[in-house]
LUMTI-136581 format. One record per atom (N, C-alpha, C): x, y, z; atom name; residue in three letters. Coordinates in nm, 4 decimals, always signed. Example, Ala and Ser with C-alpha at 12.3 -4.5 7.8 and 13.67 -1.06 7.14 Angstrom:
2
         c1         c2         c3    a     r
    +1.3190    -0.5690    +0.7800    N   ala
    +1.2300    -0.4500    +0.7800   CA   ala
    +1.3200    -0.3300    +0.7800    C   ala
    +1.2850    -0.2250    +0.7080    N   ser
    +1.3670    -0.1060    +0.7140   CA   ser
    +1.2900    +0.0030    +0.7870    C   ser
***
This chain:
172
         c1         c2         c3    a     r
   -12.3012   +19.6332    +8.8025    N   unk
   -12.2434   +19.5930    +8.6763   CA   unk
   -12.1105   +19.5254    +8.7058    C   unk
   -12.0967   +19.4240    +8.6447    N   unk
   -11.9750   +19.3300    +8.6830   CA   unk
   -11.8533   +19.3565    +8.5914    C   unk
   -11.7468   +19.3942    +8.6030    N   unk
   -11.6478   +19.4290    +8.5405   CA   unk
   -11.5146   +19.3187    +8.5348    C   unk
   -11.4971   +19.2711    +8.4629    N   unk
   -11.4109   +19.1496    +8.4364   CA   unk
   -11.2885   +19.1573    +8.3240    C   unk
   -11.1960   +19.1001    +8.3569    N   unk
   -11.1031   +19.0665    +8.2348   CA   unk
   -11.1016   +18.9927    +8.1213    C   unk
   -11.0482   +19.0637    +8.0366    N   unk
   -11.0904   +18.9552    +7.9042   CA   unk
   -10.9292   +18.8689    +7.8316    C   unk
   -10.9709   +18.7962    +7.9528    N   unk
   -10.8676   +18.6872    +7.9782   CA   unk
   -10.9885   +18.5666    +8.0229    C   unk
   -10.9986   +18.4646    +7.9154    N   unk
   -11.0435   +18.3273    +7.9642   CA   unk
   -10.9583   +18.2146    +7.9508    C   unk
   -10.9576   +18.1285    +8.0362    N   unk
   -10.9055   +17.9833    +8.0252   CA   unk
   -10.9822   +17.9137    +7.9229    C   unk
   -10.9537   +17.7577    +7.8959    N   unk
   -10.9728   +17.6750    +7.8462   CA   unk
   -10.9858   +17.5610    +7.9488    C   unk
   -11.1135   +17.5361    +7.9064    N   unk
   -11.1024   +17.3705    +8.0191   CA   unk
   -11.1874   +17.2661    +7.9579    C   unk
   -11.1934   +17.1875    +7.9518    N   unk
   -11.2370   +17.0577    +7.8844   CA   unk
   -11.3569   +17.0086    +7.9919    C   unk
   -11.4714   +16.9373    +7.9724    N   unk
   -11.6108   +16.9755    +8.0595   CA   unk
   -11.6617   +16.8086    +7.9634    C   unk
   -11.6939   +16.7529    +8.1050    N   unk
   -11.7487   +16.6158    +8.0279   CA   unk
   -11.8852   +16.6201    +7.9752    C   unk
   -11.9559   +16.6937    +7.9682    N   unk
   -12.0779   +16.6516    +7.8823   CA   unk
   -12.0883   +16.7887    +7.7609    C   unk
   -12.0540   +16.7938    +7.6352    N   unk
   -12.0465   +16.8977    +7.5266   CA   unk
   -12.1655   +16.9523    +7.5404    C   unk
   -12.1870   +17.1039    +7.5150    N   unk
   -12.2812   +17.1589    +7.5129   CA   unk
   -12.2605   +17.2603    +7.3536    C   unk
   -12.3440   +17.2847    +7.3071    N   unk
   -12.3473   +17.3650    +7.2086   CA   unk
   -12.2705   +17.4909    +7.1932    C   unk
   -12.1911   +17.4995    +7.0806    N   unk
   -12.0936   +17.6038    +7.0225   CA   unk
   -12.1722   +17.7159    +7.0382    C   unk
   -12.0730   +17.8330    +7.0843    N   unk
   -12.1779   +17.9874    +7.0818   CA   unk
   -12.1637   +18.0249    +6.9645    C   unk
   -12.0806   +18.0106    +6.8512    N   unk
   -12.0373   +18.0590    +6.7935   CA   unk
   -12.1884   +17.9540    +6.6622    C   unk
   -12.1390   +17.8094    +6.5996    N   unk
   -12.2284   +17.7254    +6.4965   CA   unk
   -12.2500   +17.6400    +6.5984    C   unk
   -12.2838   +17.6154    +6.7108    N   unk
   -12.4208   +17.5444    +6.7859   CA   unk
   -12.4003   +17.3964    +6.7676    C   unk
   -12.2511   +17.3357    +6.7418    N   unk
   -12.2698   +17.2341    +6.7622   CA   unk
   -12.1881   +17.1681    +6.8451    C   unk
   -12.2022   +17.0838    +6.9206    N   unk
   -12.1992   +17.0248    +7.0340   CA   unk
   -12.0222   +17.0400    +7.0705    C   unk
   -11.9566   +17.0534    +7.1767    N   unk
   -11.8412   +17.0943    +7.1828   CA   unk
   -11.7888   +17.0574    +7.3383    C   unk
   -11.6907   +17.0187    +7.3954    N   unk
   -11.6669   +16.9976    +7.5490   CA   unk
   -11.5658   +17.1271    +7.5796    C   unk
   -11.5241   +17.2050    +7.5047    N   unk
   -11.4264   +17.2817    +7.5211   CA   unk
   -11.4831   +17.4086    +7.5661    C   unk
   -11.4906   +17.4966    +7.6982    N   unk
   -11.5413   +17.5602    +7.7421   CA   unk
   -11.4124   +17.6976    +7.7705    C   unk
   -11.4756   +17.8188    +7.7523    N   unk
   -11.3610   +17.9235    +7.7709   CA   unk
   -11.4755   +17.9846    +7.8541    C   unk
   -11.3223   +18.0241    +8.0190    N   unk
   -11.4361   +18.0552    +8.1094   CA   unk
   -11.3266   +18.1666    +8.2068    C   unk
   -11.4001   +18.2956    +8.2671    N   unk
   -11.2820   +18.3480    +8.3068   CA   unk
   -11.2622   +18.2408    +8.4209    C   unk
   -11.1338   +18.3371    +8.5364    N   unk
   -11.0634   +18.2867    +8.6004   CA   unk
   -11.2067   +18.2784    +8.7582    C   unk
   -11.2676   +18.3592    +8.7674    N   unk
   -11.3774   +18.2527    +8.8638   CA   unk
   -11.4573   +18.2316    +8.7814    C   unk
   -11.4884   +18.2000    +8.7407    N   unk
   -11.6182   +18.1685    +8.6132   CA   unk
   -11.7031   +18.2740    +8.6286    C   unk
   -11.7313   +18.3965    +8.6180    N   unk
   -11.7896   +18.4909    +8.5983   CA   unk
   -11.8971   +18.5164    +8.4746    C   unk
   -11.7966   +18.4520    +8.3625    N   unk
   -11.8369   +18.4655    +8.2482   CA   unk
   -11.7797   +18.3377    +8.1963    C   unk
   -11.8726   +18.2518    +8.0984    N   unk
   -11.8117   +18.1318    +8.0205   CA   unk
   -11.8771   +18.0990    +7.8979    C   unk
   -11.8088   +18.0387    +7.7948    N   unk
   -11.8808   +18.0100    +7.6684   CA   unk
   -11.8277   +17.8751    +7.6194    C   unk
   -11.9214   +17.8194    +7.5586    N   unk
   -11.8379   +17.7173    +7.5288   CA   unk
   -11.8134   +17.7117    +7.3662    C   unk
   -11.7405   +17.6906    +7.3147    N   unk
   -11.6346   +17.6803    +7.1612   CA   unk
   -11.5718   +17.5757    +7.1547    C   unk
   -11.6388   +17.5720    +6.9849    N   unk
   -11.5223   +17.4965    +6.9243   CA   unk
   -11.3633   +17.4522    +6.9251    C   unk
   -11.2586   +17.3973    +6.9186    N   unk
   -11.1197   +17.4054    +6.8681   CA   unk
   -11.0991   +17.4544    +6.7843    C   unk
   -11.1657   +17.4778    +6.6423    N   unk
   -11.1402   +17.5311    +6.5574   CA   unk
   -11.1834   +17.6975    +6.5736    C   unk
   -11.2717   +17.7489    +6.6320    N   unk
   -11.3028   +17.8549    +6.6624   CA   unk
   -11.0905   +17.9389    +6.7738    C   unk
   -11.0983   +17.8588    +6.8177    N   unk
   -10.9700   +17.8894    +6.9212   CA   unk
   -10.8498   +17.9093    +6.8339    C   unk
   -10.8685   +17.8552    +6.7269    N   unk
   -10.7490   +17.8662    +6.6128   CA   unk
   -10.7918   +17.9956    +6.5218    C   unk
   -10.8825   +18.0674    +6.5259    N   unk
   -10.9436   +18.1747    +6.4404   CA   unk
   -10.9327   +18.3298    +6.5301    C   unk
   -10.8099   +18.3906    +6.4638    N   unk
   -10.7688   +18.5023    +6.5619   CA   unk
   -10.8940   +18.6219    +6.5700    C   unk
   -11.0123   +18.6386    +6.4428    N   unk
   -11.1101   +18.6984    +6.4363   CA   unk
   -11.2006   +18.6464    +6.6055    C   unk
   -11.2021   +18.5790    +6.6385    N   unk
   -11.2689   +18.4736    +6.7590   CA   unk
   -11.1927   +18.5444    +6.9323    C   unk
   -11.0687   +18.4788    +6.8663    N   unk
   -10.9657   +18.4946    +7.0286   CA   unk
   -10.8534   +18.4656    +6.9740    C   unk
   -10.7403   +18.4852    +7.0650    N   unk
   -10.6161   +18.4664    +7.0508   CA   unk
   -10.5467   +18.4499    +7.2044    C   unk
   -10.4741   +18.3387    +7.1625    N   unk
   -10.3675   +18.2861    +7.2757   CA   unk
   -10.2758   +18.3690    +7.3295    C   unk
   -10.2674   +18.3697    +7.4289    N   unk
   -10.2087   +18.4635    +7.5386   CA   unk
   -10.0900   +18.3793    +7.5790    C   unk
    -9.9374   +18.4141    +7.5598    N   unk
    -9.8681   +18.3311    +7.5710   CA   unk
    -9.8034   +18.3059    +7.7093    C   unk
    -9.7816   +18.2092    +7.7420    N   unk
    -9.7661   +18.1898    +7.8898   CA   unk
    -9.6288   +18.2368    +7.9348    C   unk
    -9.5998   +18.3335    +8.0966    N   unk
    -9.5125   +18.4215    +8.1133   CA   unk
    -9.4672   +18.3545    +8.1822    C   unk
    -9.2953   +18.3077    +8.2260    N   unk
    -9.1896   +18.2928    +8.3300   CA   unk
    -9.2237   +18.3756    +8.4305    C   unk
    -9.2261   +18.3592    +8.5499    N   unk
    -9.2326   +18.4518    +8.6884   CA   unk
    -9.0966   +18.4553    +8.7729    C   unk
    -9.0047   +18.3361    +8.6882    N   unk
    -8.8604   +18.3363    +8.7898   CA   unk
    -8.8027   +18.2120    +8.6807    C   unk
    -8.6633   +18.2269    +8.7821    N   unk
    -8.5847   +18.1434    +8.7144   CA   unk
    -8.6469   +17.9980    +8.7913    C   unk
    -8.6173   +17.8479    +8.6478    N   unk
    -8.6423   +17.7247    +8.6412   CA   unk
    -8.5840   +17.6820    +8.7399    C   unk
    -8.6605   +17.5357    +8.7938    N   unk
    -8.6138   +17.4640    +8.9191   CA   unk
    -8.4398   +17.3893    +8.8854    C   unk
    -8.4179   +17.4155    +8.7513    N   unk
    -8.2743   +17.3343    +8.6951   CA   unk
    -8.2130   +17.4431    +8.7191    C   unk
    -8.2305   +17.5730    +8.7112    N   unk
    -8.1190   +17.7450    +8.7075   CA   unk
    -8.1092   +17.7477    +8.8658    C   unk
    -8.1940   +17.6755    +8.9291    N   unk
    -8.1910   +17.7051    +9.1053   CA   unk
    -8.0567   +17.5789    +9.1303    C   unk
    -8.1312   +17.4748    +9.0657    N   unk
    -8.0082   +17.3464    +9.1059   CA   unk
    -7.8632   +17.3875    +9.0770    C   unk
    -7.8819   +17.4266    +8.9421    N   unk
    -7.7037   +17.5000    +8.9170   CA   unk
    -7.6644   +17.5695    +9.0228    C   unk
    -7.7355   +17.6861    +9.0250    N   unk
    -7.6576   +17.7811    +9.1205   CA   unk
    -7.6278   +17.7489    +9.2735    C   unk
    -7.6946   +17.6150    +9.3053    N   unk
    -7.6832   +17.5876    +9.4515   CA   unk
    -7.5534   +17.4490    +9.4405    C   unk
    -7.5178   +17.3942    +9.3322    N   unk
    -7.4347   +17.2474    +9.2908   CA   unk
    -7.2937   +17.4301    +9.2674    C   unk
    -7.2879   +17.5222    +9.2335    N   unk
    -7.1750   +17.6038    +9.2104   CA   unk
    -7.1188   +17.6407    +9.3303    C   unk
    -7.2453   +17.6911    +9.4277    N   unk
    -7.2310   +17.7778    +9.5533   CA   unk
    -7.1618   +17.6313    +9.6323    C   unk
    -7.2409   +17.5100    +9.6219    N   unk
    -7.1116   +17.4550    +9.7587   CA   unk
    -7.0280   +17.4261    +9.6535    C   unk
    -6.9723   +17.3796    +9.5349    N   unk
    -6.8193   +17.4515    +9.4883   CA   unk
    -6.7465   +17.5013    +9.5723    C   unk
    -6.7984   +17.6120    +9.5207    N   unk
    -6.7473   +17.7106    +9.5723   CA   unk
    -6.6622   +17.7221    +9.7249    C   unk
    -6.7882   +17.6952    +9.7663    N   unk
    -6.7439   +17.6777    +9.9700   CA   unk
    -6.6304   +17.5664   +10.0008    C   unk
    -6.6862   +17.4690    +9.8883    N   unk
    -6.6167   +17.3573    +9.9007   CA   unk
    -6.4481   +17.3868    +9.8624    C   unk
    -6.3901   +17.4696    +9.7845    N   unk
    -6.2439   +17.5268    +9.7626   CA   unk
    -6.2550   +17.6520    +9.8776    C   unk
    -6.3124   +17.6795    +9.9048    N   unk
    -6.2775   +17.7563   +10.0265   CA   unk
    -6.2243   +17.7198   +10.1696    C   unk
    -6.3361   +17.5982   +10.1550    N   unk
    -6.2903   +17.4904   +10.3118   CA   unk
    -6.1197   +17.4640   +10.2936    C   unk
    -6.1308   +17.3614   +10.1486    N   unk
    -5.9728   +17.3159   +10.1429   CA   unk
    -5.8515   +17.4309   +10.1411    C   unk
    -5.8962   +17.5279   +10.0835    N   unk
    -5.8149   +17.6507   +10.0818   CA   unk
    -5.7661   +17.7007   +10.2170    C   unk
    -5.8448   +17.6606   +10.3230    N   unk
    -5.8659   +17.7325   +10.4807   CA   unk
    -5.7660   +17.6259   +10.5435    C   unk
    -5.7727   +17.4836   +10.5179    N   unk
    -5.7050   +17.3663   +10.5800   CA   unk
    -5.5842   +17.3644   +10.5254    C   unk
    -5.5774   +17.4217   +10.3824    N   unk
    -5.4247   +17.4318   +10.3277   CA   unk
    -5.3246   +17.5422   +10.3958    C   unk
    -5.4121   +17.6603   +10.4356    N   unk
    -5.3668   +17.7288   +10.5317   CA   unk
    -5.2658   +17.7227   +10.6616    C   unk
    -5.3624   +17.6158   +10.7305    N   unk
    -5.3460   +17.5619   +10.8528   CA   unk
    -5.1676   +17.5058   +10.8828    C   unk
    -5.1488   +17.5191   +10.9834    N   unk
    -4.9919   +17.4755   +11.0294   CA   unk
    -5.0303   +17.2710   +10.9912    C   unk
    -4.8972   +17.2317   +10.9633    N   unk
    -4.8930   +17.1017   +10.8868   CA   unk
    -4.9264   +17.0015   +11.0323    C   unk
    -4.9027   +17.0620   +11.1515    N   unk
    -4.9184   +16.9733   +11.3053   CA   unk
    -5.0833   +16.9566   +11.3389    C   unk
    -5.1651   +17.0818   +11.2638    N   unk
    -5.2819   +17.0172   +11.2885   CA   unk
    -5.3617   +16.9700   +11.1917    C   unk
    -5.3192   +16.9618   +11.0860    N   unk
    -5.3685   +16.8116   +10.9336   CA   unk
    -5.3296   +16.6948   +10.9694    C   unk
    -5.1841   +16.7031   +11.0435    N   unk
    -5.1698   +16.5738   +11.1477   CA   unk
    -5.3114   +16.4922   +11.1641    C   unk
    -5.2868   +16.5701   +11.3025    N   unk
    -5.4379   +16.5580   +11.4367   CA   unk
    -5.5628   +16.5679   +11.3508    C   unk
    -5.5930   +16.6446   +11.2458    N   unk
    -5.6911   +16.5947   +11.2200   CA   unk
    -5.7009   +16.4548   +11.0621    C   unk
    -5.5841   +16.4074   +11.0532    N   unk
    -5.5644   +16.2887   +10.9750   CA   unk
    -5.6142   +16.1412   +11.0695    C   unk
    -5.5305   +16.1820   +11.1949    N   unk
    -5.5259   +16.1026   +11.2916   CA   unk
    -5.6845   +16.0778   +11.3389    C   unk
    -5.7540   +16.2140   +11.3859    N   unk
    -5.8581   +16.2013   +11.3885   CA   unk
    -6.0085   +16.1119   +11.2849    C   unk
    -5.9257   +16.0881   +11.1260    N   unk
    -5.9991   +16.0734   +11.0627   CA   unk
    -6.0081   +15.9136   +11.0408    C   unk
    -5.9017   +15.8762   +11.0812    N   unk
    -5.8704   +15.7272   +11.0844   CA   unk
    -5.9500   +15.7122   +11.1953    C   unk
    -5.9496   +15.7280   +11.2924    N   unk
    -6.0275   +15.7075   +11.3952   CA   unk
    -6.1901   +15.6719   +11.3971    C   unk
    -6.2173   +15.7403   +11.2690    N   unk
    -6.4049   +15.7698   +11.2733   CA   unk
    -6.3958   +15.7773   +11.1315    C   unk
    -6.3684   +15.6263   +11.0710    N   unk
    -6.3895   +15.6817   +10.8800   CA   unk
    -6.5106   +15.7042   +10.8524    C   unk
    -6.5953   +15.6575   +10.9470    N   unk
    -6.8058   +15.6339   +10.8566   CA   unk
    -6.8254   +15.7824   +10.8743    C   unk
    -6.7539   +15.8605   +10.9783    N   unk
    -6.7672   +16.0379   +11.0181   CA   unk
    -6.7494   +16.1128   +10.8870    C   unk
    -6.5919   +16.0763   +10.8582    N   unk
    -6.5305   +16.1768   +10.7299   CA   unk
    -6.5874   +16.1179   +10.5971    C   unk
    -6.6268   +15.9904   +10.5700    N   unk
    -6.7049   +15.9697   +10.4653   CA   unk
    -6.8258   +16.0498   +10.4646    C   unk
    -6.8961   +16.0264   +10.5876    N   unk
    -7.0281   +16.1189   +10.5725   CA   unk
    -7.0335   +16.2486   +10.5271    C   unk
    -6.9179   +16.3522   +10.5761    N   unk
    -6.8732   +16.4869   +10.5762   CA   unk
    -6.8759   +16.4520   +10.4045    C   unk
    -6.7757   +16.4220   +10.3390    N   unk
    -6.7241   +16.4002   +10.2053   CA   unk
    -6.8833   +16.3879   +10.1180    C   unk
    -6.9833   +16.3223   +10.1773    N   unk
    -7.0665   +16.2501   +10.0863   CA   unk
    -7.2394   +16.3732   +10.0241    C   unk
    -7.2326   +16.4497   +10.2034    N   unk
    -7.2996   +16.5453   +10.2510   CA   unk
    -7.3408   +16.6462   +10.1258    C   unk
    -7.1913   +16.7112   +10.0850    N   unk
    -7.2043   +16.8125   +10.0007   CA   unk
    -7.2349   +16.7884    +9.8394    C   unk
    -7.1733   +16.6750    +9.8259    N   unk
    -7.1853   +16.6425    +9.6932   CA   unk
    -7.3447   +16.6069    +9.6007    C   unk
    -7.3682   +16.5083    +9.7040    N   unk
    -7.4946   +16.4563    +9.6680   CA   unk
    -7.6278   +16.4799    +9.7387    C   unk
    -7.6430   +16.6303    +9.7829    N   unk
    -7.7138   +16.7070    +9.7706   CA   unk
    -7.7783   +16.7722    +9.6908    C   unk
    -7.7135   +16.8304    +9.5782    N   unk
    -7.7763   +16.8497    +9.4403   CA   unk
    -7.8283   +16.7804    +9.3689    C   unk
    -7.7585   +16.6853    +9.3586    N   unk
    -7.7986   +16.5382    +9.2330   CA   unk
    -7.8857   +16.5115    +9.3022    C   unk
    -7.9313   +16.4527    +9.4339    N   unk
    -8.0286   +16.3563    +9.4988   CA   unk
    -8.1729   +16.4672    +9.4942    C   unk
    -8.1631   +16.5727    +9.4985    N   unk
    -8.2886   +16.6716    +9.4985   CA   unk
    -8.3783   +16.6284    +9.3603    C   unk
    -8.4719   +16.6154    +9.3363    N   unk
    -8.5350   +16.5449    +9.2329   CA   unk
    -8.6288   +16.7004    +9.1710    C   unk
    -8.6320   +16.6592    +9.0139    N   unk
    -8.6685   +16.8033    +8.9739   CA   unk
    -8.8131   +16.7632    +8.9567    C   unk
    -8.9013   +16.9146    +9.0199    N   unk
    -9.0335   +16.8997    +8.9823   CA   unk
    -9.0777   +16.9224    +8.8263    C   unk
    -9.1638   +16.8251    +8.7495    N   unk
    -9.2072   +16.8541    +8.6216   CA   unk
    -9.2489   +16.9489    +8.6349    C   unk
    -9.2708   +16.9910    +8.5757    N   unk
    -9.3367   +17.1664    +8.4782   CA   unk
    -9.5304   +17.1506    +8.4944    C   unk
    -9.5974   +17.2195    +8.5986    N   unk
    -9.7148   +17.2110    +8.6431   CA   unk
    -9.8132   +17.2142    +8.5017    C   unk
    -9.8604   +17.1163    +8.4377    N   unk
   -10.0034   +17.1924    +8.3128   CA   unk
   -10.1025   +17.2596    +8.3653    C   unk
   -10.0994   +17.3560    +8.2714    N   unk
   -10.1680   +17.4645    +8.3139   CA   unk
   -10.2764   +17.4885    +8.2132    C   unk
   -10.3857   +17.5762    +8.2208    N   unk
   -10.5138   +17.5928    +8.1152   CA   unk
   -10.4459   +17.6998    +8.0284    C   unk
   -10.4694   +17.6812    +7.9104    N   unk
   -10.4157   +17.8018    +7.8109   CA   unk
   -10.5281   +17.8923    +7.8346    C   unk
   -10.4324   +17.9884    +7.8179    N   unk
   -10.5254   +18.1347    +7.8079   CA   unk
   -10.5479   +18.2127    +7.6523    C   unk
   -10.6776   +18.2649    +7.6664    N   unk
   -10.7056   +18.3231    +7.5688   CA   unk
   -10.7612   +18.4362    +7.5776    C   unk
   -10.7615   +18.5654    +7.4697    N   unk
   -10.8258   +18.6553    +7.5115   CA   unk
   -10.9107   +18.6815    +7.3668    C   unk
   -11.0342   +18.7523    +7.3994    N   unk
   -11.1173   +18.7538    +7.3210   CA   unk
   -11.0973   +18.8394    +7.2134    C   unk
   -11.1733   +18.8531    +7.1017    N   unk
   -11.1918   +18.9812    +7.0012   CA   unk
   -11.2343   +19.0948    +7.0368    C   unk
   -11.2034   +19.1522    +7.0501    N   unk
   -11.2558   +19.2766    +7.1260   CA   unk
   -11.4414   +19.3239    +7.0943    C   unk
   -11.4467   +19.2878    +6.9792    N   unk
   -11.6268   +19.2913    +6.9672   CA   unk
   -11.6485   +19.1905    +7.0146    C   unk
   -11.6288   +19.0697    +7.0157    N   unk
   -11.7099   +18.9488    +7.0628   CA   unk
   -11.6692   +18.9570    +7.2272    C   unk
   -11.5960   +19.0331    +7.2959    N   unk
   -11.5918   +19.0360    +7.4455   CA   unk
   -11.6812   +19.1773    +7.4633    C   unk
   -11.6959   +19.2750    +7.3877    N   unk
   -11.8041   +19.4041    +7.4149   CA   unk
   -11.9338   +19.3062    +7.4169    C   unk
   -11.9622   +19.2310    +7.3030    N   unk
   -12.0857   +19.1451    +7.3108   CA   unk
   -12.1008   +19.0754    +7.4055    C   unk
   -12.0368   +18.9584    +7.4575    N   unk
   -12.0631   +18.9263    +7.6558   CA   unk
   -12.0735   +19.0430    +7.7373    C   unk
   -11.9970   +19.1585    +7.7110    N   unk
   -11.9970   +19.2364    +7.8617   CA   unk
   -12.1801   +19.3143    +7.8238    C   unk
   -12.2240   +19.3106    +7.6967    N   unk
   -12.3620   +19.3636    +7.7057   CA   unk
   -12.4726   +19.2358    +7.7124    C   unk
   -12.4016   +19.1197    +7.6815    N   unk
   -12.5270   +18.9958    +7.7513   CA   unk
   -12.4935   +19.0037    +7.9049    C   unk
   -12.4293   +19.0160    +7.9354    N   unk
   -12.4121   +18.9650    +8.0777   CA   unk
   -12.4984   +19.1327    +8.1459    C   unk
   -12.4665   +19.2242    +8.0934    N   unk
   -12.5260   +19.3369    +8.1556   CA   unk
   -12.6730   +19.3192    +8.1488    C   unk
   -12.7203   +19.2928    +8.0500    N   unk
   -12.8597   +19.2432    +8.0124   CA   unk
   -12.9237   +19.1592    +8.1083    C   unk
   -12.8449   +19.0773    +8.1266    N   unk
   -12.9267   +18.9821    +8.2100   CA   unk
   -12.9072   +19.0105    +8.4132    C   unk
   -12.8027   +19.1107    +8.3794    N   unk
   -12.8375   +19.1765    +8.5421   CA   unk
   -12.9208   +19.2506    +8.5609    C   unk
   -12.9723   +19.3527    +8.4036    N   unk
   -13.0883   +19.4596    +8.4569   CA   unk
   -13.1971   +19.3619    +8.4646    C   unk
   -13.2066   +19.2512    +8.3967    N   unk
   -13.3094   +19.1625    +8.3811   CA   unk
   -13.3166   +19.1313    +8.5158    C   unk
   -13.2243   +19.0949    +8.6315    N   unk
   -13.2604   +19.0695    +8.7464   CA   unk
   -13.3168   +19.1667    +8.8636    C   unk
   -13.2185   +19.2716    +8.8011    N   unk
   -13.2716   +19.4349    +8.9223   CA   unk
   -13.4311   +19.4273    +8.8767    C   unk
   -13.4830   +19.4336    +8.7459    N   unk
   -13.6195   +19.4412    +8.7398   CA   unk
   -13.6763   +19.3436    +8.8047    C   unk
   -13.6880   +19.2299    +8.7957    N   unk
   -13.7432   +19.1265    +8.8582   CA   unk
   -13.7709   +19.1662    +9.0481    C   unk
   -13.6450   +19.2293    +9.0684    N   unk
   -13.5816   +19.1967    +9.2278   CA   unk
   -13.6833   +19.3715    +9.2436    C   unk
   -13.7315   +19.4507    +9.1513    N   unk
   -13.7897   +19.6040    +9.1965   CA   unk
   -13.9248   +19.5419    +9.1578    C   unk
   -13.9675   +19.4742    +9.0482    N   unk
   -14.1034   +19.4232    +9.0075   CA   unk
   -14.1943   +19.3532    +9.1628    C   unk
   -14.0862   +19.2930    +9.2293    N   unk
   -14.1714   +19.2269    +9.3505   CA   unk
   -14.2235   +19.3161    +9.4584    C   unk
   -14.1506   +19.4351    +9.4609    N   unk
   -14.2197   +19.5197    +9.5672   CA   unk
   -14.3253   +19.6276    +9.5032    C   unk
   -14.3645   +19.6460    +9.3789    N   unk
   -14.4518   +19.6933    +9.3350   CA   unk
   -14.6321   +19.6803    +9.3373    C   unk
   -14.6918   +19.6980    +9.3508    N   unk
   -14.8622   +19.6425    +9.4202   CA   unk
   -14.8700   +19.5825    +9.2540    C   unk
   -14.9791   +19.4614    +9.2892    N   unk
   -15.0001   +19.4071    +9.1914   CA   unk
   -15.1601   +19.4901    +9.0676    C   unk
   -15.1443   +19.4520    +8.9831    N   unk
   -15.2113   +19.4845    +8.8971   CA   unk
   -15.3826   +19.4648    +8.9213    C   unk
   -15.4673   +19.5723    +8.9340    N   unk
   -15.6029   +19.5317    +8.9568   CA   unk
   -15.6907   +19.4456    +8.8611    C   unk
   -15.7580   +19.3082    +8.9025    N   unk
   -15.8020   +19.2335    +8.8268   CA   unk
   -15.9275   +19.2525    +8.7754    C   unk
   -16.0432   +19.2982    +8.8424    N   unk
   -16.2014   +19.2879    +8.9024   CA   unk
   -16.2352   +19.3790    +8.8220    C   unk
   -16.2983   +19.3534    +8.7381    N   unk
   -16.3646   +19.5217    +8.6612   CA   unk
   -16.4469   +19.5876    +8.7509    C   unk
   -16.4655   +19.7291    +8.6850    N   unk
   -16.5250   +19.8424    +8.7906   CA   unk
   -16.6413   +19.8557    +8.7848    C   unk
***
């Protein structure tokens, strides 16, 4: 006996097959997550909470924009720490390293350019579409879990019917 969740997707199926529900022709298929079990329905059936109801889709973490903030704050951050560390420093070696910087400007531009436009230049991924989920009426998902049971004893018989001796034909 196959035991499943009554959680189905929605997926759109190029050739319509008949509504389970009024039998008429439909591309919109609700199917679990391996296809175990599938039906195909109306849109308007999907809008009828007696039918199913939408399962609303859950956050698993913070957005790829809440990651960009906190990483454009953190070098901030580092970034007043560096200058804070050099403000420190005895005034003879901001010298030497002034001196040094004239020396190699394409160096200290690069340094300067490194931190900044790291954040900005990272490009944000769109938001993946995903299949809406739905979950069934609780009678109309007892009703699949007893078709679908149905049609497994229907197979155990079939699969015990073949090793049984066949029926005598020949009268006596």
């Amino acid at each position: 006996m196959s035991a499943f969740q009554n959680v189905y997707y929605e997926r759109k199926v190029a050739t319509p097959r008949p509504c389970y529900i009024c039998k008429r022709p439909t591309p919109t298929v609700l199917s679990t997550i391996k296809t175990e079990d599938f039906l195909y329905t109306c849109d308007s059936h999907l809008l009828d909470p007696g039918f199913a109801t939408l399962i609303p889709p859950t956050q698993t973490g913070p957005s790829a924009e809440d990651i960009q903030k906190v990483i454009a704050d953190y070098h901030v951050r580092e970034a007043r720490k560096a200058e804070a560390a050099k403000g420190k420093n005895d005034e003879g070696k901001e010298e030497k390293n002034d001196a040094k910087d004239t020396k190699d400007p394409k160096k200290a531009s690069d340094k300067g350019d490194t931190n900044p436009a790291s954040p900005s230049a990272a490009p944000t991924s769109p938001a993946l579409a995903t299949h809406r989920k739905f979950a069934l009426h609780r009678q109309i998902f007892e009703m699949r879990q007893h078709e679908i049971r149905k049609k497994e004893q229907g197979v155990k018989a079939r699969e015990v019917g073949k090793g049984l001796p066949q029926v005598p034909r020949g009268m006596f």
